[in-house]
N, C-alpha and C positions, 0 to 999 in steps of 0.2 A: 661270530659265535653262533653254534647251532642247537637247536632245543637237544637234539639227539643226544649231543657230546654230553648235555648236562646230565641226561638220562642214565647215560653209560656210568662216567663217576659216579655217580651214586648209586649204579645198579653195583657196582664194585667195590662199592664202601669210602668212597672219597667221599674229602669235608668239603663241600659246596661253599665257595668264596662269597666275598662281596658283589663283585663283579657280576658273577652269574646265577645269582638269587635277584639281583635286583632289573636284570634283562629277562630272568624267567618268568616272575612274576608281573613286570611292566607290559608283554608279550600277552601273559596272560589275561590282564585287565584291561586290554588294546582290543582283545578278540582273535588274536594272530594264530592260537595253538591251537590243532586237534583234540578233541577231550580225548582221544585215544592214549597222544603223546603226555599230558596232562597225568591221564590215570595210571603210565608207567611211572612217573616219578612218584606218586603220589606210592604208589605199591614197592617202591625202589626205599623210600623212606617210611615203610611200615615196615618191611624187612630189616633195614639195616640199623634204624635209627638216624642220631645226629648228635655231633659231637655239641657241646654246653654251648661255644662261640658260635656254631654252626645255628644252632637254633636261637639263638639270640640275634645274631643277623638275619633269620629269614622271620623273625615274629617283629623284628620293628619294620622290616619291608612289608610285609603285609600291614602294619598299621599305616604307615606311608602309605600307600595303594589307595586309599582316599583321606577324607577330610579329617585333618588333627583338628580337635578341639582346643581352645586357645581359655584357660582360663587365670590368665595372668593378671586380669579385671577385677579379680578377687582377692581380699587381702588376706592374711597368714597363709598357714600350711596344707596344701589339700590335701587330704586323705580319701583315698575312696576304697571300700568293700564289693569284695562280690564272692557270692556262693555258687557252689558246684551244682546245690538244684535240688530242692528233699522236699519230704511230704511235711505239709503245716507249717515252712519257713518262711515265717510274716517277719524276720529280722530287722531289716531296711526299715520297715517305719517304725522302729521301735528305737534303735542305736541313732537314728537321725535326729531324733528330739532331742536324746538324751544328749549325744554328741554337741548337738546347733545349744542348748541350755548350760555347758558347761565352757562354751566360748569358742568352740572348736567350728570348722565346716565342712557340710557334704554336699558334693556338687554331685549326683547322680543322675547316670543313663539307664536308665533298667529296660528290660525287655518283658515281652508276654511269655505267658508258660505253652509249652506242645507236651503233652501227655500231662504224668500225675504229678510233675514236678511245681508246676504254677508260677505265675509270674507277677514281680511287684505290681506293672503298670496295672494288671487284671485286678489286683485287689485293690491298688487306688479306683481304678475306677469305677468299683460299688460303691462310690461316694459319688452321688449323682449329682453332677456339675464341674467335678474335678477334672481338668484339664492339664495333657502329660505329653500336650505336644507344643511346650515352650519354645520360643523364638530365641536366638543366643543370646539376645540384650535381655530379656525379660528373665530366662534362666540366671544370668549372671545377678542382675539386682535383687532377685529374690535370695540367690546365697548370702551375699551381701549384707540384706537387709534381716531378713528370716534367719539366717544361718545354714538353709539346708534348701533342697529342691531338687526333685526329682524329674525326670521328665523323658519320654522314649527316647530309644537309639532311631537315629538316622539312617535312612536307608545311606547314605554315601559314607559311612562310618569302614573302615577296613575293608574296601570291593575287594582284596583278592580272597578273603575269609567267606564271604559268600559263594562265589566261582567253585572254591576248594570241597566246600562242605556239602555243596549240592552234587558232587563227585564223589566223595567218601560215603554218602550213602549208599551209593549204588556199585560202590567196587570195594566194598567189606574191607574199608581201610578205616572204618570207624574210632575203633579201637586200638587206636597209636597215642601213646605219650607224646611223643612229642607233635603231632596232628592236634589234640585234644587241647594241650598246653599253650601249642601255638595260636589255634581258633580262640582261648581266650583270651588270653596276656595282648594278642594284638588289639584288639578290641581297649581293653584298659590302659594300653600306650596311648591307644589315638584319642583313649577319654580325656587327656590333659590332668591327671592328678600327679603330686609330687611322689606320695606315696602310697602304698597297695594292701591292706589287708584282707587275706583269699578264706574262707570258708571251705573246706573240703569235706564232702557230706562223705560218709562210710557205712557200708551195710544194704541191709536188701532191699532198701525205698532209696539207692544213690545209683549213680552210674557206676561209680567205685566199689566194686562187692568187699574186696580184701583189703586191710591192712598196708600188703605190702606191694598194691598198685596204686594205693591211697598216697603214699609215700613218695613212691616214685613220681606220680602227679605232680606233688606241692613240691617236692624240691626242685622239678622243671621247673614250676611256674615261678617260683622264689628265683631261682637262678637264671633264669629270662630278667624279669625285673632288675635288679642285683647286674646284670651284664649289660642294663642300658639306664641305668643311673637312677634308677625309681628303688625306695629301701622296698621290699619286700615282705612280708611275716605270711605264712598257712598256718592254723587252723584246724586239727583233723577231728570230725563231729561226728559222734554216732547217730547214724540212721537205721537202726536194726528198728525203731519206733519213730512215730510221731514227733515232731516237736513240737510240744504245747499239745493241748486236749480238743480243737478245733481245729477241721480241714475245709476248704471250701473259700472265695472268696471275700464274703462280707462277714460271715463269722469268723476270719481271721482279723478284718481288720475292727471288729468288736472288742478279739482276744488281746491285738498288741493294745487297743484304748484301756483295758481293764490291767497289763500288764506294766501301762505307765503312769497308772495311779496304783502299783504297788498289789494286786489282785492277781496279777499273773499267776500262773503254773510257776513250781520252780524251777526246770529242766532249763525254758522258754528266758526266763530273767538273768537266768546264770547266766546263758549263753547271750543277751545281749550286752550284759554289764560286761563280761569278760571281752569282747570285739570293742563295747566302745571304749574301754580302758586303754586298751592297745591300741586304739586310732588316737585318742587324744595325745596317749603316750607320746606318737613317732611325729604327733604334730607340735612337740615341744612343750607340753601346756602340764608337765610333770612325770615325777617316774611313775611306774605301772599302779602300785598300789597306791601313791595320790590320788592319782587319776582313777581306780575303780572307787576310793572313797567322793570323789566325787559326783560320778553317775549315779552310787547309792543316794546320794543327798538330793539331788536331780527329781529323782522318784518321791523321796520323802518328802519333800519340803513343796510339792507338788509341781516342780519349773519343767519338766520334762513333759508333761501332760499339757500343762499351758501352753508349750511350743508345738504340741502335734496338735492342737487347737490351731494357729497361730501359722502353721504352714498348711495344714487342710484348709482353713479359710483365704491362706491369699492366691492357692491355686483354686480357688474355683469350688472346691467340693462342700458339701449340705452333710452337717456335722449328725443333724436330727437322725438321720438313718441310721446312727448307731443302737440308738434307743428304740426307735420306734419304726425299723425297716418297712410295718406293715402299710405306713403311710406313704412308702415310694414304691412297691411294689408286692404284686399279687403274695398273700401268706402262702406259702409252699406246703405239700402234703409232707405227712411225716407219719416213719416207722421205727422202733426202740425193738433191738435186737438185744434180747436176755440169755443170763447164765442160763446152761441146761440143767446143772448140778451144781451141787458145792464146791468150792477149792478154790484155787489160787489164777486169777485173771491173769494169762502170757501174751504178748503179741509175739509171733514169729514172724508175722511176715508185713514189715511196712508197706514192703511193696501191694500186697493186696489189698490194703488199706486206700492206696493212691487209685488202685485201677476200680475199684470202689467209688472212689470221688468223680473220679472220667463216666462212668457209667449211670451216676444223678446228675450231672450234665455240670460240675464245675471244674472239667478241665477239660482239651481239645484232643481229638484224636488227629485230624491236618487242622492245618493253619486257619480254613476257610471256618473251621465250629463255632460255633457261635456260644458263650458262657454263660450260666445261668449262674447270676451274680449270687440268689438266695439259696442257693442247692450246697450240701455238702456234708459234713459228719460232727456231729460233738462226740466225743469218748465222754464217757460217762463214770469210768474206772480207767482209771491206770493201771499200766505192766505191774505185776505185783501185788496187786491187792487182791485181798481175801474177798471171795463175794461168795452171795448163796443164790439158789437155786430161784429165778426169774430176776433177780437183780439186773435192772437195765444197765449194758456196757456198751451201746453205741445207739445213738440218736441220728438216723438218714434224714435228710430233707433234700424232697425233689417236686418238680412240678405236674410229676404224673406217675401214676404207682406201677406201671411198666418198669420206671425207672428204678424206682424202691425196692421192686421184686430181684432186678440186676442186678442192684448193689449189695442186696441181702446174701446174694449165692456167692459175690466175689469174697464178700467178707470171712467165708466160712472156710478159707485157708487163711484168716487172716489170724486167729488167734486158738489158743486151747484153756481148756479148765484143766487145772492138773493138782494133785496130790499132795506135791512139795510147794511149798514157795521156790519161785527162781531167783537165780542170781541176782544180785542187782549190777546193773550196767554202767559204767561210768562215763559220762559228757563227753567232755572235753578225752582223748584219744593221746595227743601229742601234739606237740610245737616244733614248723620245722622253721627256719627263720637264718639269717648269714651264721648267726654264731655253730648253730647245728651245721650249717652243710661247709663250714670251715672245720668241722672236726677230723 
């Protein structure tokens, strides 16, 4: 078999077999192939696509490609979540309490954030002493025991998704469904859960601008899952705004603490209660509205708080910081951005909200940036509310007013005062799940 011939079928629009995805990609991960040869398929399959089976065989070959995670050590139903990547998505520690307190478990891999999207590990680890690079024995007993646990990806986690992605940068094959789909779905094969609940952010702080790329996304990644025996459900979440009223690392994980003793934003509560409903759901433990009446009780009856107590402390991390961050680290300078006029508080643009966060230093622009745990944004008003004239609507914290003066100018495409009240925006988008893409 030769790379070329592969190239060819699918520069022609053939479905790439078993056979020769799993010599392409072994080739690959060997070191055998030219990136030249590499970036024609790669460009052969940004053009053409990939038929359902086609990418379903080449996203568990890429999870093959290194280490499966084994979490058979663990007893009931796995479920694991993951989101597509938004501004203020503190989710994960929020649905993991709730989930781990209503009997269910979450054996999580998370990753750090590159740009304004952020990442779980980065916000655990403003918990100074929280440790998220668990050993497999140590991750499993803490599901086990905890119910939940978090802990980085492995670098030997899916090698051909890293080979692949460090290529798609650089030959504007970024923006391929099924490329996109495939770099995550393989990734949450090789995590070892039974079943998959996907978060699909949507709007101008997501990778997904539209609707109906949003779509096309979750029903690859549903039907990936779905074609190699994991159930499946997406998700689809408006990101046109913030989630929740804090960006930034440790005032996020202040926001999900205040959020599972019932204090939350609503936007922020809905959207956890509704995911862990749905994970508890597909892990057997009731139908959907049992199970959202139970995470509601979770929060109330305060078991859900107790458990993000309760897994913060057996990884490692100093709870105190929530309260009183000034005692772990230097208090951060701070600037409060006001209404100019009367009217009605809009965000337009999430996105400049995020590039805002990146620019008071809590998120990276390469890999090497280093995070400023205490830096970030409080929204002070929400989309839609009425303010007057100096009404604080965004509170900066950063470690140097360089950085303040940054974020102040990114922000000012970030929102308008206007006239009318606007629309209100609805959460939750759409559910795509087997029953939809059977239709």
């Amino acid at each position: 078999m030769r790379v070329c011939d592969i190239i060819e079928k699918k520069a022609a629009r053939g479905e790439l077999n078993e056979e020769e995805i799993q010599f392409f990609l072994g080739a690959l991960c060997a070191g055998s192939i030219p990136d030249y040869q590499t970036s024609a398929l790669l460009m052969a399959i940004f053009l053409n696509g990939m038929t359902e089976r086609e990418l379903a065989r080449w996203t568990l070959g890429m999870a093959r490609s290194g280490d499966l995670v084994d979490l058979s050590a663990i007893g009931g139903v796995k479920v694991d979540k993951h989101s597509t990547g938004g501004i203020g998505d503190k989710t994960t520690v929020i649905l993991g309490p709730i989930v781990a307190a209503c009997g269910g478990k979450l054996a999580k891999m998370s990753g750090r954030g590159l740009g304004f999207s952020g990442g779980t590990i980065d916000k655990l680890e403003s918990l100074p002493g929280f440790n998220t690079a668990l050993s497999q024995d140590e991750f499993i007993r803490l599901v086990n025991t905890v119910g939940m646990a978090v802990t980085g990806q492995t670098a030997s986690v899916a090698l051909a998704d890293k080979k692949l992605y460090a290529l798609r940068d650089v030959t504007a094959t970024v923006n391929s469904i099924p490329l996109i789909a495939s770099s995550i779905m393989s990734k949450k094969l090789a995590s070892g859960a039974d079943k998959i609940v996907l978060d699909v952010k949507v709007g101008s702080g997501a990778f997904m601008k539209t609707m109906d790329d949003a779509r096309k996304l979750a029903a690859a990644m549903v039907s990936i899952g779905e074609e190699n025996g994991r159930e499946t459900a997406a998700i689809l979440t408006n990101m046109d705004r913030p989630l929740g009223r804090r960006v930034g690392n440790l005032l996020e994980m202040q926001e999900a603490y205040e959020t599972l003793q019932g204090r939350g934003p609503a936007d922020l509560t809905e959207l956890c209660l509704w995911l862990s409903a749905r994970m508890l759901s597909m892990a057997g433990l009731g139908d959907f509205e049992a199970c959202r009446k139970k995470a509601e009780a979770s929060i109330e009856n305060g078991a859900a708080a107790a458990k993000f107590r309760e897994f913060v402390t057996a990884q490692g991390g100093d709870l105190t910081v929530l309260d009183h961050p000034e005692a772990h680290y230097p208090r951060p300078l701070e600037r409060v951005v006001t209404a100019a006029a009367d009217g009605y508080f809009r965000i337009v643009s999430a996105e400049a909200i995020g590039r805002a966060s990146v620019s008071l230093g809590a998120g990276r622009v390469t890999k090497e940036d280093a995070i400023d745990f205490t830096a970030g944004i409080v929204l002070e008003a929400a989309s839609g509310d009425r303010v007057v004239k100096g009404q604080p609507l965004f509170r900066l914290c950063a470690a140097a007013e360089a950085r303040l003066e940054a974020a102040a100018q990114d922000l000012a495409a970030a929102y308008r005062i206007t006239e009318d009240a606007p629309e209100a925006e609805p959460l939750i988008l759409d559910v795509v799940d087997r029953r939809t893409l059977a239709l």
